[in-house]
C-alpha positions, 0 to 999 in steps of 0.5 A: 127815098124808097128804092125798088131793086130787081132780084136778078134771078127770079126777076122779082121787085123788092121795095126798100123803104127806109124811111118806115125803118128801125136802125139795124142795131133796134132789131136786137129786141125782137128776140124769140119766144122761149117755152118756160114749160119744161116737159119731157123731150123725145129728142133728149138723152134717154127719151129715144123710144119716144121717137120712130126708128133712127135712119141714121145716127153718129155715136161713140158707144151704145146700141141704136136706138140708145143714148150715147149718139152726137146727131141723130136722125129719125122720121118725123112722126107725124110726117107730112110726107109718107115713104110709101106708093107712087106720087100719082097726079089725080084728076078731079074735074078741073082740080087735081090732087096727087098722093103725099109720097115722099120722106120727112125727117128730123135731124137731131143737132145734139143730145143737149137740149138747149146747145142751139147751132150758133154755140156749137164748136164747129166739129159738131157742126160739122156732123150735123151737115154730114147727116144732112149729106149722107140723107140727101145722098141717100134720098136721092136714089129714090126715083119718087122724090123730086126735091130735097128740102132741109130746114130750121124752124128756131123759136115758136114765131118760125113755127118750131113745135119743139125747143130741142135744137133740129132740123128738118128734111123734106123729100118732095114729090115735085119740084116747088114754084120757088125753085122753079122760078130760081131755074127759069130766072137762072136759065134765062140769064144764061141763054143771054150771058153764058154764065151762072148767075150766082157765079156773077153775084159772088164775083159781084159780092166780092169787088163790092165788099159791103154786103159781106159778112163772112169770108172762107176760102170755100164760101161767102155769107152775104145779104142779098142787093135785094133782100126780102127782109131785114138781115136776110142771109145767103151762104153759097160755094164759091166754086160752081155745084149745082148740087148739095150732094157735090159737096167733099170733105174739105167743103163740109169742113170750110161750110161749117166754119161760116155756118158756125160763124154766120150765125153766131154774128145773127145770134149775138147781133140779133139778141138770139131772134126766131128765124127760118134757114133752108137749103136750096139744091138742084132738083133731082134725076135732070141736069140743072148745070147752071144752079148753084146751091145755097143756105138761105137765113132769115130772121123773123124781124117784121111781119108781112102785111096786106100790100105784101100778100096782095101783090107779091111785092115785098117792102123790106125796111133796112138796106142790106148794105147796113145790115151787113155792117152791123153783123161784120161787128159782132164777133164769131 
């Protein structure tokens, strides 16, 4: 029988239907587009002057703006936010508008082209997420940036524009209705309960095991009770931060262990699907206690259709419970 349940935070409904799904192991068909094309890659060794100026890159040898750097992070060159002016909110009659201030960069994984996050050792991993740390921390001193969006779009389905493994950056002038709904449904909990939420779905996820996928001592990866899609995927702190930038070393460290490891099981388990990850953190300048920031994954496995998009009401095919017990079998 379809069931509908109710994300705690955002107060959403979820509609599972399992009587429209695939088996779990049947999404491993759905793999991602590669490009058979091969041109010149600006993210490659040697292709550096192709690219804006690096803001931030980690090398053993050469001199900036040259070959020899692990990751390296540059602006996007064609941004969709630009580093110059105020954010100024513009009225026009009834509508308004406000200037496209703010940052847009691309973090480079690795000068290997095809060495995608899921095979990389976790030493790699781990200089990847340090740059995510060191340009959020940066960034975050900028009185004009509101909210710090990273992401991955892997495989053209997920709107990758380039093959060469990356991330993405995004330093916004306000604060997205997402996130706003994650602070209201938060908050509410709160005034009601006096606890974090998300410190209640991991104590949760913990006592039921089922939904769990991979354990470190410092994080858990699980699928949400109500996932939006098949083999959606959370990695959250165990401990409380509502912050990215709280993060030490040893949390760095333990948080590229399960990235590394979660997403090799997605990778393996999934035949290598396109798919979307971001990171969700407080937002900037204001004291937002009870969030608790989290990587969210979602593979791009179905496609939403007119129901969806005209009420908002996600129908996702597959039990989270079921897709956690297929991914808890491939290895790491």
């Amino acid at each position: 029988m379809p069931q509908l349940r109710q994300d705690i935070v955002t107060g959403k409904w979820v509609i599972i239907a399992t009587e429209r799904a695939r088996r779990p192991h049947s999404f491993s068909e759905t793999k991602r587009i590669v490009s058979k094309k091969r041109t010149i890659c600006p993210f490659c060794y040697g292709n550096e002057y192709m690219t804006p100026l690096e803001v931030l890159a980690f090398r053993d040898n050469g001199e900036p703006n040259s070959s020899g750097w692990k990751v390296r992070v540059v602006p996007n060159k064609f941004p969709a936010l630009i580093p110059k002016g105020k954010p100024e909110l513009i009225k026009n009659g009834i509508y308004f508008t406000m200037n496209g201030v703010g940052a847009h960069e691309v973090i480079i994984h690795s000068p290997n082209h095809d060495l995608l996050l899921p095979l990389m050792n976790e030493k790699q991993i781990e200089l990847v997420l340090k740059a995510y740390l060191i340009r959020y921390k940066e960034l975050s001193e900028d009185p004009n940036i509101k909210f710090i969006h990273i992401i991955i779009n892997h495989g053209k389905e997920a709107g990758a524009s380039l093959d060469h493994p990356h991330s993405q950056l995004f330093g916004l002038p306000i604060v997205p209705n997402f996130v706003l709904d994650e602070i209201d449904g938060l908050k509410r909990y709160f005034d009601k309960f006096k606890k974090c939420v998300f410190c209640e779905i991991i104590k949760k996820e913990l006592q039921d095991g089922k939904r769990i996928i991979e354990e470190t001592d410092k994080f858990i990866a699980f699928e949400p009770f109500a996932s939006k899609l098949p083999f959606e995927t959370w990695i959250i702190p165990k401990e409380h931060m509502e912050s990215f930038s709280d993060m030490g070393e040893n949390d760095l460290v333990d948080c590229s262990k399960i990235l590394r490891n979660t997403m090799k099981k997605i990778y393996n388990g999934l035949n290598d699907p396109p798919l979307n990850y971001w990171l969700h953190s407080a937002p900037l300048h204001n004291n937002h206690k009870h969030y608790h920031w989290h990587f969210e994954i979602i593979p791009k496995l179905t496609t939403t259709g007119g129901f969806e998009l005209g009420t908002g009401t996600i129908i996702n095919t597959t039990l989270p419970e079921e897709c956690a017990k297929y991914l808890k079998n491939f290895n790491k």
